[in-house]
C-alpha positions, 0 to 999 in steps of 0.5 A: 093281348093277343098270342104271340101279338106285338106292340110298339110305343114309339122308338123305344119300348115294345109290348109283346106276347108269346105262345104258351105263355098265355095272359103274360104280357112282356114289357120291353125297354128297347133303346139298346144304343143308350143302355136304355137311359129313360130319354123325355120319348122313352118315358112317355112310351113307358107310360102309354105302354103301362096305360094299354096293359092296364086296360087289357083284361087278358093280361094276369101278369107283366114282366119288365125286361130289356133288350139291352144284353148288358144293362136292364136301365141306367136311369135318366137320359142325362147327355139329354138333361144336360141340354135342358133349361130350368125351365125345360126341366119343371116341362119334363117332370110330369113325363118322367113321372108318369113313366114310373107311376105307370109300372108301379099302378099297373094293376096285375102282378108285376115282375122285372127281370134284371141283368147288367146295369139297374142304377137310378131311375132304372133301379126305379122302375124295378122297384115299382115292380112287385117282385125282381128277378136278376141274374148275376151280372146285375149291379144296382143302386140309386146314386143320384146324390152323386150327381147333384138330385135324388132320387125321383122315380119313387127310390126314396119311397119305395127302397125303405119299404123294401129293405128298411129305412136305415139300410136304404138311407145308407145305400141313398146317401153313399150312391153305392152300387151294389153287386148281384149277391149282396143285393140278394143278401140285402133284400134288393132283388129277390131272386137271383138266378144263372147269368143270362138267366133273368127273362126267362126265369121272371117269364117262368115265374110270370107263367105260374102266376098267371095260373091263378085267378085273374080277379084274386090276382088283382084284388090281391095286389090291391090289399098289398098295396094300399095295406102296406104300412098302415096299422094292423086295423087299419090294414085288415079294412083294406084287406076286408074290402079287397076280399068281398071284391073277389067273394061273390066273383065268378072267379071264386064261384069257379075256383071253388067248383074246380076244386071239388070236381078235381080239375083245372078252373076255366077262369071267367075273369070276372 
């Protein structure tokens, strides 16, 4: 991805970069007359958004944001399912799922910055981001029990691996929503910034990242991922296979030479 190029996937997201925020990509959700609500359209831009990151070599970290100055996502476009058959809905499934599956198998460092209002499958796709920035007018949650489904972004996989089982299944089975502190407190979001604050502190953070080896980057969150909640063998095989990845990389071989020569690594990338 080009500097300060942009992109846009159908009506509703756009893929931006910006000058001095070298191999920082930012992914917009821009559908600012419904709060961002994930419409069938939406979700299909979500996903081919993720699938042009995913192959962009230049882009070491993503960061999800909103254009919307009061709500981050208030998950499913639900005035839209409510006009759906049955059979409309199985048709929709697959959609609405690759727009989430999308961020959660970008394969670079992923950050979503949040403001406002992050309930159900908005909730979703910050948790499919490897780290989350808000500010303090966010309120989160996943309610969908209250409306008759659960959640089918990835909540009730994702939430218990960040917060544990018990807490999540209590925060599932109310459809609470959840003030900025108490979801700092909670482990919900793991940052928590100035009101207003949320793009540009999660750019900021995405601009220190982005620093590092793009391939350590990668092989980094690949070890985490697929390490997660397997044994302790188990998960040392993973991360065995992700560090000979990265051993004989011209990524290493100039991280190492960068540092015994006292300067700032030119990263090959490869």
């Amino acid at each position: 991805m080009t500097v300060t190029s942009e992109q846009r996937f159908g009506e509703f997201v756009v893929v931006r970069g910006h000058e001095g925020l070298e191999h920082v990509a930012e992914l917009v959700l821009d559908r600012p007359k419904a709060m961002n609500a994930v419409s069938t359209d939406m979700a299909r831009s979500i996903a081919a958004a993720c699938a042009a990151l995913a192959a962009d070599p230049e882009v070491r970290v993503t960061v999800l944001t909103s254009s919307h100055e009061r709500a981050f996502c208030v998950g499913a476009d639900l005035k839209e399912r409510n006009s759906f058959t049955d059979a409309d809905l199985v048709r929709q499934r697959p959609t609405a799922r690759a727009a989430y599956t999308g961020v959660l198998e970008l394969p670079m460092p992923t950050i979503a910055a949040v403001h406002g209002f992050a309930l159900g499958g908005g909730f979703e796709l910050a948790l499919s981001c490897d780290l989350i920035v808000a500010d303090r007018t966010a309120l989160v949650g996943l309610p969908e029990v209250s409306v008759g489904v659960i959640p089918g972004g990835g909540g009730t996989q994702l939430l218990p691996r960040r917060i544990g089982a018990a807490r999540a299944a209590e925060l599932i089975f109310t459809a609470r929503r959840v003030e900025a502190a108490e979801a700092r407190e909670l482990g919900l979001v793991d940052e928590l910034v100035a009101d207003g604050r949320d793009r540009a502190e999660a750019l900021a953070l995405a601009v220190r990242i982005a620093a590092n080896s793009p391939v350590g980057l990668r092989a980094a969150k690949r070890a985490l991922r697929l390490g997660h909640g397997l044994d302790l063998r188990a998960g040392l095989e993973v991360e065995d296979s992700a560090w000979r990845s990265v051993a004989f990389s011209g990524d290493r071989a100039e991280g190492v030479a960068a540092f015994n020569e006292k300067r700032k690594p030119n990263w090959p990338g490869e």
